[in-house]
MMTF fields as JSON, N, C-alpha, C and O atoms, coordinates in Angstrom:
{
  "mmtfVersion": "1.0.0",
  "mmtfProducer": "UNKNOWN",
  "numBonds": 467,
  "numAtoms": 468,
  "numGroups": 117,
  "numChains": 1,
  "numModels": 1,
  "chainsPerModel": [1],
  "groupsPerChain": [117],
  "chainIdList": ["A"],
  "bondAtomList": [4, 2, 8, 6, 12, 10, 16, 14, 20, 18, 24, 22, 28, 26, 32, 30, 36, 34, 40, 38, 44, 42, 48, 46, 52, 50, 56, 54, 60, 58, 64, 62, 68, 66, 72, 70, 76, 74, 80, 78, 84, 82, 88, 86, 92, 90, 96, 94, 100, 98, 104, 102, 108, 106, 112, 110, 116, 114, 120, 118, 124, 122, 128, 126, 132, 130, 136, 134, 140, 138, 144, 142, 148, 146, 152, 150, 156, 154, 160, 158, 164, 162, 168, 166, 172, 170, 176, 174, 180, 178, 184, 182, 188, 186, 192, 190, 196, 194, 200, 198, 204, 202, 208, 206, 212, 210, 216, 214, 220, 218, 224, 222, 228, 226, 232, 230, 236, 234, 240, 238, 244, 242, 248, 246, 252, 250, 256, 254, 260, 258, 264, 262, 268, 266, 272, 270, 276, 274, 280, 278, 284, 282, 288, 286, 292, 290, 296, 294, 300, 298, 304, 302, 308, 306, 312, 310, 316, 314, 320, 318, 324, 322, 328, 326, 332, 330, 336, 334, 340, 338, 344, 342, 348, 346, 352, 350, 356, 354, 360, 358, 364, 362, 368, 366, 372, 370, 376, 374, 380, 378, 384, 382, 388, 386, 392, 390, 396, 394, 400, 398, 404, 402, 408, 406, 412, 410, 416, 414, 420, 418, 424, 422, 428, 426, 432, 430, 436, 434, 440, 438, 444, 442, 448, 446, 452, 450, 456, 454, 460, 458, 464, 462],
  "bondOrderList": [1, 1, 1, 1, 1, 1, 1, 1, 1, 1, 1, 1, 1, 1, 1, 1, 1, 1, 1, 1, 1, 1, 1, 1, 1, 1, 1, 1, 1, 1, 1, 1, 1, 1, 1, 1, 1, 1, 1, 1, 1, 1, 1, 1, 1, 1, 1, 1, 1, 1, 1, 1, 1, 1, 1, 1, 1, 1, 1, 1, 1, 1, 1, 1, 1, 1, 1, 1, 1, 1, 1, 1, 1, 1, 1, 1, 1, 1, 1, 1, 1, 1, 1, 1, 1, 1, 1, 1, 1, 1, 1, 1, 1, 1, 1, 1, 1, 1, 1, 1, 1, 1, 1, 1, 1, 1, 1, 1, 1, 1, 1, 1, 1, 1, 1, 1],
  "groupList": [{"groupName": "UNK", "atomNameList": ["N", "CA", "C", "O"], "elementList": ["N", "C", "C", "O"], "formalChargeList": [0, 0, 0, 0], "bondAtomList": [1, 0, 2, 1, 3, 2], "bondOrderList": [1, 1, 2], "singleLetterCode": "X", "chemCompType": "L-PEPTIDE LINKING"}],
  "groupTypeList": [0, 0, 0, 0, 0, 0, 0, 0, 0, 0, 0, 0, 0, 0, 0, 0, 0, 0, 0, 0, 0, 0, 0, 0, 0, 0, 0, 0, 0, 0, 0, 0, 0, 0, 0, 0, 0, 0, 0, 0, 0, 0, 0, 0, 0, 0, 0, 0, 0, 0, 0, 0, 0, 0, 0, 0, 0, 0, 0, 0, 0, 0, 0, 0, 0, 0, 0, 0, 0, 0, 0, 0, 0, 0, 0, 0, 0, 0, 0, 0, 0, 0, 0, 0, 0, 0, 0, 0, 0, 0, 0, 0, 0, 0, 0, 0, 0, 0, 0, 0, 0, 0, 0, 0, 0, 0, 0, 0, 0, 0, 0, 0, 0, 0, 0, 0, 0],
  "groupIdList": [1, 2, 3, 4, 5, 6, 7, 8, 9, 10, 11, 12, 13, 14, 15, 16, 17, 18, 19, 20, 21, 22, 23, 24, 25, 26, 27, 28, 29, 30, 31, 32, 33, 34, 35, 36, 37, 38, 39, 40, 41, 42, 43, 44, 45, 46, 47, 48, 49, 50, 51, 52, 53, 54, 55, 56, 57, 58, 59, 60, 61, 62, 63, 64, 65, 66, 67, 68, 69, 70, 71, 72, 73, 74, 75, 76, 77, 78, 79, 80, 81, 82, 83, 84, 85, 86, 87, 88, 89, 90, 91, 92, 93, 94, 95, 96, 97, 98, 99, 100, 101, 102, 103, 104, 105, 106, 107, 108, 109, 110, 111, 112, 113, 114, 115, 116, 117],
  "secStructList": [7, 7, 7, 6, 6, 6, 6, 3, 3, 7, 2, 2, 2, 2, 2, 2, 2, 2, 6, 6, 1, 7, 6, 6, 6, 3, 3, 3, 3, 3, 3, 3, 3, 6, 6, 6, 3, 3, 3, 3, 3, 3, 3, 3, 1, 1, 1, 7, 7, 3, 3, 3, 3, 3, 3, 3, 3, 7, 1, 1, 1, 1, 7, 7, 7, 7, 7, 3, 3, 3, 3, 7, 7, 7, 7, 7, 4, 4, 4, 7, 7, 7, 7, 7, 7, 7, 7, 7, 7, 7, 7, 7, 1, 2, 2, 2, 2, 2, 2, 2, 2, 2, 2, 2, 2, 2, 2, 2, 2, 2, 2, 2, 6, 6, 7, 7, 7],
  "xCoordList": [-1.439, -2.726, -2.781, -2.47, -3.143, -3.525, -4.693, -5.648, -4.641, -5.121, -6.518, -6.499, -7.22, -8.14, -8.889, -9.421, -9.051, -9.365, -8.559, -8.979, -7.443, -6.611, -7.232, -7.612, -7.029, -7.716, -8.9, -9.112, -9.751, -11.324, -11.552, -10.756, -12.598, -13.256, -14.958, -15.732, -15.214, -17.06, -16.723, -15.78, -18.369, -18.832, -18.42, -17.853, -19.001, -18.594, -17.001, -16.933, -15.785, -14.613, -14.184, -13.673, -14.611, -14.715, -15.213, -14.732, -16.588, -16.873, -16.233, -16.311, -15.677, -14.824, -13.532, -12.846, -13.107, -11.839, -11.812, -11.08, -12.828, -13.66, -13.641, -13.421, -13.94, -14.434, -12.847, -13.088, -12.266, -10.503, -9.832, -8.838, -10.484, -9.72, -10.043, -10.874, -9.519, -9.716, -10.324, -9.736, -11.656, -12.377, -11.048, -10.973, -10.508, -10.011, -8.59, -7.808, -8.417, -7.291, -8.099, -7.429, -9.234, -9.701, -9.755, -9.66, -9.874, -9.761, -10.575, -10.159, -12.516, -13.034, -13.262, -13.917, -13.025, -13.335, -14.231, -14.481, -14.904, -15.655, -15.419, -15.453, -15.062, -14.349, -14.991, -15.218, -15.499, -15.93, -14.748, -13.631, -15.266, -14.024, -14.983, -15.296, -15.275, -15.941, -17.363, -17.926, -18.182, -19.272, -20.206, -20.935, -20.244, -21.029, -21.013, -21.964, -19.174, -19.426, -18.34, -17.504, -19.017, -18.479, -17.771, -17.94, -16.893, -15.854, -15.901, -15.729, -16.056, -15.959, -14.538, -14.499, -13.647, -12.375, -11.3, -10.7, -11.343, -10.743, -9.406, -8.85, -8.791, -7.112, -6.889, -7.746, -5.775, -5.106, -4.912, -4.574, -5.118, -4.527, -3.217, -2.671, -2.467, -1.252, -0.414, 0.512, -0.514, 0.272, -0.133, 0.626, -1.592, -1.865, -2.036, -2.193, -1.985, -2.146, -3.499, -4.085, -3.988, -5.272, -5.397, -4.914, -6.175, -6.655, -7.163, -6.816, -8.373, -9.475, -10.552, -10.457, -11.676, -12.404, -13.6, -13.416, -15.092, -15.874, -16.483, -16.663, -16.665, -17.3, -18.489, -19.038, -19.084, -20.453, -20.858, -20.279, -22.002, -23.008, -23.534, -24.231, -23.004, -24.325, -25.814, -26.605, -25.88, -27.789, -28.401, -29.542, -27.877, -28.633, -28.048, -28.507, -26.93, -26.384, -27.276, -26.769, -28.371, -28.38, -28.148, -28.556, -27.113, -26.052, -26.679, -27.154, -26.624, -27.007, -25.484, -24.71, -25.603, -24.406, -24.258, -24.559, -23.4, -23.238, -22.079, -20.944, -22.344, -21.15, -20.285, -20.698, -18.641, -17.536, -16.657, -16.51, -15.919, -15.32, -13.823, -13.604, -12.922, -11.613, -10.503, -10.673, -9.847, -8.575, -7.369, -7.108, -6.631, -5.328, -4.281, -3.313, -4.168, -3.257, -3.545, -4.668, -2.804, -3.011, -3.288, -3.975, -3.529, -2.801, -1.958, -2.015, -1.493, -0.434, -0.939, -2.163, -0.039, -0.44, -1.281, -2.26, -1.045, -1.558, -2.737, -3.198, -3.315, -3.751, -5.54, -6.598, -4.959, -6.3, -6.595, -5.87, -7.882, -8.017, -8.555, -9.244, -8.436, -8.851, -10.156, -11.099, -9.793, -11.357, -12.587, -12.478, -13.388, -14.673, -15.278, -16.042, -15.521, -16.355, -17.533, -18.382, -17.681, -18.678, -19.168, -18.532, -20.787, -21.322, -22.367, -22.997, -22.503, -23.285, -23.905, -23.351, -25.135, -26.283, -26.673, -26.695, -26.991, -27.319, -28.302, -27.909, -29.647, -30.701, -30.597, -30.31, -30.881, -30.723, -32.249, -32.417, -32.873, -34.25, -35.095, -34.727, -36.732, -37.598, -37.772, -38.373, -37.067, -37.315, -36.292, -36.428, -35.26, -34.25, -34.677, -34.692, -35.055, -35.947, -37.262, -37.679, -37.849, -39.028, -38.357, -38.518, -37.589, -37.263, -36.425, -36.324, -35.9, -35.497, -36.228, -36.187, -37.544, -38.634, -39.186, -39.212, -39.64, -39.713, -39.21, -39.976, -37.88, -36.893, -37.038, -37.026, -37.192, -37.657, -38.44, -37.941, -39.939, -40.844, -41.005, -41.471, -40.741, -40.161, -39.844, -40.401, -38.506, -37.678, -38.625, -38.509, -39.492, -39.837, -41.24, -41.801, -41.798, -42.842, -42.166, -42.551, -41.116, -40.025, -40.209, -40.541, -39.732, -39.159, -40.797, -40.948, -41.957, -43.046, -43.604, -44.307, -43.502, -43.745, -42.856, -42.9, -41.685, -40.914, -39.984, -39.413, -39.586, -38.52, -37.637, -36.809, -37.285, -35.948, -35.935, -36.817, -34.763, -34.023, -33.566, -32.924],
  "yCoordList": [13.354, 12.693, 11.891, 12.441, 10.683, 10.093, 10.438, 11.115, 10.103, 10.889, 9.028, 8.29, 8.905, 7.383, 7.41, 6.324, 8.298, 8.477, 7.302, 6.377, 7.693, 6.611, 4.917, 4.251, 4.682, 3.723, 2.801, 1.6, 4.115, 3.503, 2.733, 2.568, 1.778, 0.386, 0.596, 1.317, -0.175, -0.262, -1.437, -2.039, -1.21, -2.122, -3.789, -4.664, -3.726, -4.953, -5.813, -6.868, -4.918, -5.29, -5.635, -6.599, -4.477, -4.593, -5.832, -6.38, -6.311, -7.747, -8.643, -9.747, -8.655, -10.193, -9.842, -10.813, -8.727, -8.795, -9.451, -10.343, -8.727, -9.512, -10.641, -10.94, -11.613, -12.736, -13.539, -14.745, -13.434, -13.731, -13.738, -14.397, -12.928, -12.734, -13.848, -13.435, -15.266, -16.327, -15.419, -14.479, -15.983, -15.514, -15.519, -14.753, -16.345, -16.556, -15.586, -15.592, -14.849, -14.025, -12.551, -11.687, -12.363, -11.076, -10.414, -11.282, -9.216, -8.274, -7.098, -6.132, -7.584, -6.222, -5.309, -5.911, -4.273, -2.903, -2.176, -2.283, -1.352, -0.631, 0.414, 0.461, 1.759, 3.15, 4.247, 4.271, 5.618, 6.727, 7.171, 6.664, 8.247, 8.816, 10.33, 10.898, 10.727, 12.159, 12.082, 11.007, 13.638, 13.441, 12.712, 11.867, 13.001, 11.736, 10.724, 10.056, 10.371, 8.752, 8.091, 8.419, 6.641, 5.726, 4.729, 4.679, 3.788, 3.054, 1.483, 1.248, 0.317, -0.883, -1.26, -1.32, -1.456, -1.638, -3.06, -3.3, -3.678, -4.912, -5.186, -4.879, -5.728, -5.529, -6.959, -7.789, -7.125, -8.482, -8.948, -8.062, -10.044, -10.607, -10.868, -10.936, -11.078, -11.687, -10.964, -11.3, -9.453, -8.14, -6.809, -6.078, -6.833, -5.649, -4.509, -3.321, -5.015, -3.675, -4.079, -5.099, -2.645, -2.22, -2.546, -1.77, -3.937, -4.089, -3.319, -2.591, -3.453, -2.047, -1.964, -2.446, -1.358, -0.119, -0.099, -0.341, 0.267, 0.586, 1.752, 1.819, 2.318, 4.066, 4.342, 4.431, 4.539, 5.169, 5.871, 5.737, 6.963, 7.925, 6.981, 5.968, 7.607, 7.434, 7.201, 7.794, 6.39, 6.089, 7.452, 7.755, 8.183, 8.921, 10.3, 11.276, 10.312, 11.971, 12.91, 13.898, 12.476, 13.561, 14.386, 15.29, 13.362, 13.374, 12.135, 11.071, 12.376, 11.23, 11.58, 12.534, 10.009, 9.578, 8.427, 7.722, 8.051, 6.995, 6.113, 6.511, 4.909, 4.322, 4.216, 4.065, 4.344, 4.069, 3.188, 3.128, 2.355, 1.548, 1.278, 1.379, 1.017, 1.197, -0.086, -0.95, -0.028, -1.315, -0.603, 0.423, -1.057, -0.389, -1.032, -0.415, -2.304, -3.546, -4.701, -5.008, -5.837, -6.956, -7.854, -8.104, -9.065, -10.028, -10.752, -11.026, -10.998, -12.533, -13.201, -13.295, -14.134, -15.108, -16.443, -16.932, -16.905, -17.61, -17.075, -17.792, -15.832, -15.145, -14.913, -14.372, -15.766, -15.97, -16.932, -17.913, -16.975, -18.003, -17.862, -16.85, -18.77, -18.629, -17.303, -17.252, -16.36, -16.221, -16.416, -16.907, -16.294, -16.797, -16.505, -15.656, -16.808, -15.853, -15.654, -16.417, -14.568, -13.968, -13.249, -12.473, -13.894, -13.59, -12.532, -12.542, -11.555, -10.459, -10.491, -10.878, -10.123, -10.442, -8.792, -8.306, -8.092, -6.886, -6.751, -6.618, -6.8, -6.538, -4.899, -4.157, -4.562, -3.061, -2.16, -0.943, -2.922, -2.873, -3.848, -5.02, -3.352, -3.972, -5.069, -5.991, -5.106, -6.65, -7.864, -9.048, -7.257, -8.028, -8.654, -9.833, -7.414, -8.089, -9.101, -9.867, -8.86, -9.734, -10.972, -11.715, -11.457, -12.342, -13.301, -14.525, -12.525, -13.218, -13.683, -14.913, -12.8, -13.498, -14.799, -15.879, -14.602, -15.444, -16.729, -17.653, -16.916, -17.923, -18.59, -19.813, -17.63, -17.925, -18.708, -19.817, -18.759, -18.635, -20.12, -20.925, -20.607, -21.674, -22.693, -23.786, -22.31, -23.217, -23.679, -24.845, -22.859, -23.622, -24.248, -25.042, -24.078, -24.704, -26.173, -26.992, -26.473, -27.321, -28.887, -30.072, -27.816, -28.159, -29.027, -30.176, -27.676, -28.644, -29.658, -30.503, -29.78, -31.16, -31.669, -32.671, -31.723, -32.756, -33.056, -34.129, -32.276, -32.315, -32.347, -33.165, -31.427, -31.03, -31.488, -31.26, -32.225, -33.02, -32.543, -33.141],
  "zCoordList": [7.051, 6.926, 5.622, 4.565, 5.658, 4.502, 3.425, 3.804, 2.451, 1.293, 1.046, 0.06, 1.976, 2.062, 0.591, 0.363, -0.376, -1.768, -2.677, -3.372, -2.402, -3.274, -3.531, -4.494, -1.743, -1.259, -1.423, -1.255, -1.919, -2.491, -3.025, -3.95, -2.954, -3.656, -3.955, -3.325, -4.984, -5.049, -3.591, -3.079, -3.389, -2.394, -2.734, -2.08, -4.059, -4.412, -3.889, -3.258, -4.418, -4.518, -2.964, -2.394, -2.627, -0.673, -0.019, 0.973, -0.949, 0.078, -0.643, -0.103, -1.556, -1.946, -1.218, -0.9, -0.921, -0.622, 0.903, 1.331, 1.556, 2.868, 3.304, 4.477, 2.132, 2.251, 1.754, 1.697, 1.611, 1.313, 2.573, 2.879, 3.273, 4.667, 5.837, 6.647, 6.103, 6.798, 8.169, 8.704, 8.56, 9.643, 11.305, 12.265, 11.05, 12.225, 12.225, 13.176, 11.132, 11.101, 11.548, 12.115, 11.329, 11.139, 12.876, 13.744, 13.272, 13.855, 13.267, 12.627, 13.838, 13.441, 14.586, 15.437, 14.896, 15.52, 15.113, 13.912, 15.783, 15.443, 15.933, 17.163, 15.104, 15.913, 15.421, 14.211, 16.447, 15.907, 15.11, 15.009, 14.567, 13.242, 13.32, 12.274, 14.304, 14.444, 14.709, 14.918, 14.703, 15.153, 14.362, 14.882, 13.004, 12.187, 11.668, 11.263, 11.607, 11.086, 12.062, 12.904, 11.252, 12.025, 11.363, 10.145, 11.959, 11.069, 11.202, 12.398, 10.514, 10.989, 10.32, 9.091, 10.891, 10.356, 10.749, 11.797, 9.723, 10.101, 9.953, 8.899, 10.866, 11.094, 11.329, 11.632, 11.172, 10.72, 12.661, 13.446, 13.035, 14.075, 14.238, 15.339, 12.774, 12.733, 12.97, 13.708, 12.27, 11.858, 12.96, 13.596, 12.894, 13.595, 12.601, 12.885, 11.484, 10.387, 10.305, 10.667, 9.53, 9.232, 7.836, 7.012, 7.345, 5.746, 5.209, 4.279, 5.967, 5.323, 6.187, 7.315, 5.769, 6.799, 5.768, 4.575, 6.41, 5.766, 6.506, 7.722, 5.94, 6.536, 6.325, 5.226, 7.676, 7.226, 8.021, 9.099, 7.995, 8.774, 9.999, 9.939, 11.063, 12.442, 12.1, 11.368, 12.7, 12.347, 13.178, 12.83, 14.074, 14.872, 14.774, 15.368, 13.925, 14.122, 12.78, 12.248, 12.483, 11.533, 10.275, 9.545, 10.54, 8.998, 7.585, 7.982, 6.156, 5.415, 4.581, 4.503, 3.957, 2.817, 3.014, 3.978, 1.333, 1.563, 1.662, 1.397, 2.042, 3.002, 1.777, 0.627, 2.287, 1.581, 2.045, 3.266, 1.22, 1.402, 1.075, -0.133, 1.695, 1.246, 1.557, 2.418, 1.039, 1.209, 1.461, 0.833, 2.313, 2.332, 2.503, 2.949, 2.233, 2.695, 2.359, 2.757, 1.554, 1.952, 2.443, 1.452, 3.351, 4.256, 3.839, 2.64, 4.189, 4.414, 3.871, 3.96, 2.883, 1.918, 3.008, 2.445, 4.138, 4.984, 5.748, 6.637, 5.495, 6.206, 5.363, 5.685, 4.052, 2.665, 2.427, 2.598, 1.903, 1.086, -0.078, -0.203, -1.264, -2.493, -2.391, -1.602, -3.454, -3.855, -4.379, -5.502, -4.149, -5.084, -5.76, -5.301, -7.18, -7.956, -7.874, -7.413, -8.334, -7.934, -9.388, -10.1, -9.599, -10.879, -10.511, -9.453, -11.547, -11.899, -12.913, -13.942, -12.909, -13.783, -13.32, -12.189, -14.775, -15.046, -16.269, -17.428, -15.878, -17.029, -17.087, -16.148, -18.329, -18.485, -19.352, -19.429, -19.725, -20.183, -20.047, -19.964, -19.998, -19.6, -20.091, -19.541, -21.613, -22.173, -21.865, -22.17, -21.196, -20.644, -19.315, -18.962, -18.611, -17.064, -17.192, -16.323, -18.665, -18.937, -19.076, -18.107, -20.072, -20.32, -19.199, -19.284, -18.219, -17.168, -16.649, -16.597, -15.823, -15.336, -16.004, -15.414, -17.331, -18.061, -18.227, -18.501, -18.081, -17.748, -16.448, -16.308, -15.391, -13.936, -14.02, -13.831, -14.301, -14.322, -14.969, -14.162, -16.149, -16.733, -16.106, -16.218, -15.065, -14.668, -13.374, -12.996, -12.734, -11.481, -12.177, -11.423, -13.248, -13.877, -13.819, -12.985, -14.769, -14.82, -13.403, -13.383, -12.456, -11.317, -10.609, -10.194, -10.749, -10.053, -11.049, -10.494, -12.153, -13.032, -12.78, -13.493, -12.029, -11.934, -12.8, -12.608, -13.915, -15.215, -14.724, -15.124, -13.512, -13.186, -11.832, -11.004, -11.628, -10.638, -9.982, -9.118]
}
């Protein structure tokens, strides 16, 4: 049995890796994996291997947790495309979230006077 721990990703890493994967290569399934969860697992068209998998609880079994996500493979260098960055913005106190709003708040002032193009 495989040890799918190793494997693990944040959610995050999981959808860029996702989004690398050319739509027309992908192969998603959707497979039970026992009585409470369930698996959306996307496999290469080209290869037939399994990239990766996201795991989660049945909406109806009863069971709670939360979804996990894993990588277990590459694709094929033809099989990608560039990735995209992807920016994160993390306020961590109230005066950080103020001042964002603040900035917000600004910019569409901005925008309905017409400053901004």
């Amino acid at each position: 049995m495989i040890n799918e721990s190793i494997y693990e990703v944040t959610r995050d890493d999981y959808k860029g890796f996702v989004n690398e994967i050319k739509p027309e290569f992908r192969d998603i399934r959707i497979e039970d994996i026992g009585v409470s969860h369930i698996a959306a697992k996307i496999y290469s068209k080209k290869t037939g291997k399994c990239l990766c998998s996201r795991v989660g609880v049945k909406p109806d079994s009863g069971f709670e947790g939360p979804e996990k996500y894993y990588i277990f493979e590459m694709p094929d260098n033809d099989e990608r495309r560039a990735p995209t960055p992807v920016y994160k913005l993390q306020l961590e106190t109230k005066e950080e979230v103020q001042a964002f709003f603040d900035f917000i708040n600004k910019q569409k002032e901005k925008e309905n006077d017409g400053t901004i193009s």
